[in-house]
Steps between C-alpha positions, in 0.01 A plus 500: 500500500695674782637848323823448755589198264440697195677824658820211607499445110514749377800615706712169425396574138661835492800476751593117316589424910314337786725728767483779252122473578484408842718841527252724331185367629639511873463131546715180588645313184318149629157745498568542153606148374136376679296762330680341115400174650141553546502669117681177379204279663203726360672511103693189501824639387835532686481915363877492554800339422805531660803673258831519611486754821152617389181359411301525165124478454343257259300575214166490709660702791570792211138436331341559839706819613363653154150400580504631874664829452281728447228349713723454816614917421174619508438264820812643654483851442134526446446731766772725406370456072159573621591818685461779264809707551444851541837676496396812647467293826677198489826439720618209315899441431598411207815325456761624227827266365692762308869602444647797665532693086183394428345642871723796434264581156184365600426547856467862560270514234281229622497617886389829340250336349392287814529840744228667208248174484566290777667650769436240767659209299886405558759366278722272681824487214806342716518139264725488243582181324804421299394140483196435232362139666501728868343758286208283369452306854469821623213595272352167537467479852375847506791654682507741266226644290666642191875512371649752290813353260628553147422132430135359459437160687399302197424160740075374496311728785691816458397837336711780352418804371799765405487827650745698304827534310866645559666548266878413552793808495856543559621774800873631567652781675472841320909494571549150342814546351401386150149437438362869433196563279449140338580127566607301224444115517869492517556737783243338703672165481825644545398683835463344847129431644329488814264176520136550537529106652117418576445210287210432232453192342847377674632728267650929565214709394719600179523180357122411590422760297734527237361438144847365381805379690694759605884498635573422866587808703807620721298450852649708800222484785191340552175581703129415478440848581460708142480809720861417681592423132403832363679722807840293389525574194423866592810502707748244203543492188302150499197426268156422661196360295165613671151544485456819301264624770755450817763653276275827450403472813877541632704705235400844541635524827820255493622617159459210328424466108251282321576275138270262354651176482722453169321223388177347483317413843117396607366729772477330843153385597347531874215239592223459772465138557239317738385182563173377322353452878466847513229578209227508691620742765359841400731614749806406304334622177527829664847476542624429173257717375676764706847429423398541103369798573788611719710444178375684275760765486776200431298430176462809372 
């Protein structure tokens, strides 16, 4: 069988989109819809069925895309699987989808890490996705080789493994007018707060990781910047929940002071997530071996 038609399937499988396809394999839409064709003639099966403004593949269209993908990866990539990487040479760039606190904590360790064992290979870290499904095309298609999130994808072909913990804490001015040397649950619902507003699980990272309900909160400003949240309150008398390593990070020299929250939170997990694609590449082992390694410190 032609490995174009397979290659065409595999596409329309994971983009759910004949133009979606035609866009990422650089060819015409029509190019596309003959390449399904020719698949429908060899296995006797329409493979798709029209749904509303998508399509949706039939139960022998999914059976096959399980049976050819990790065959048509190793076909693929084979060249690049078989290489064995040597990082003291290689110039390879490895794509990063990260969030600006997360590259803020992680980064410098990791390029110090790179500069010490592979000093010819490049981190390329400008994608950021708000949006999960771009997030997981992204990783699909190979646009990106490994995303770093506080929420695991959980959907079949993805792997996870946490990196670390932060532990949650409260930060205000050293000249907040009432809060002094301890915050009461009272006092903490009673003040105003800055909002830490990067979402997780379509939920504020509080009440993601609250054990109980709590109260709703008096919110005054909002950014998805935790450092732009933590120079605020050094400058009001607002309340900012934080990352306990940002806030430490930050308070000695903008005279801020530190409280554990007043009542009972989970610490905030950080993942490395790839796509299953990706297992045989001992080049990408290498990297997420690094980045564990990189990370030590932020277990510790």
């Amino acid at each position: 069988m032609d490995l174009n038609l397979l290659k065409t399937f595999d596409v329309v499988m994971k983009t759910r989109s004949v133009n979606l396809a035609a866009e990422n394999l650089n060819v015409s839409a029509p190019a596309v819809s003959h390449a399904l064709n020719r698949l429908r003639e060899q296995y006797q099966d329409p493979l798709f069925i029209r749904q509303g403004r998508g399509i949706t593949p039939t139960t022998l269209a999914i059976e096959l895309h399980a049976e050819i993908q990790q065959p048509l990866n190793l076909l693929l990539n084979g060249a690049k699987s078989r290489q064995q990487f040597n990082p003291q040479t290689s110039q390879r760039t490895f794509r990063l989808s990260s969030h600006k606190d997360l590259d803020v904590m992680i980064l410098p360790r990791l390029l110090a890490y790179r500069d010490q064992h592979a000093p010819a290979v490049k981190l390329s870290t400008d994608f950021e996705h708000a949006d999960e499904a771009q997030r997981q095309a992204d990783l699909r298609m190979r646009r990106v080789d490994l995303i770093l999130a506080t929420v695991p994808l959980d959907e079949h072909g993805y792997h996870n493994e946490r990196l670390f913990e932060q532990p949650l804490v409260v930060v205000c001015s050293q000249n907040h007018p009432r809060i002094k040397n301890t915050l009461s649950h009272k006092q903490f619902f009673a003040e105003r707060h800055l909002l830490w507003g990067t979402q997780r699980l379509n939920q504020d990272i509080i009440d993601s990781l609250a054990i109980e309900q709590q109260p709703s909160r008096d919110i005054v400003y909002k950014t998805d910047s935790i450092c732009n949240a933590i120079m605020m309150a050094a400058q009001t008398d607002w309340l900012c929940v934080t990352g306990k390593w940002h806030a430490e990070f930050l308070a000695s020299n903008h005279n801020l002071n530190l409280f554990p929250l007043p009542f009972e939170l989970k610490p905030l997990p950080v993942y490395m997530t790839w796509h299953q694609s990706q297992h045989q590449d001992s080049g990408h082992q290498w990297l997420k071996q690094s980045l564990f390694c990189a990370t030590q410190t932020l277990r510790d």
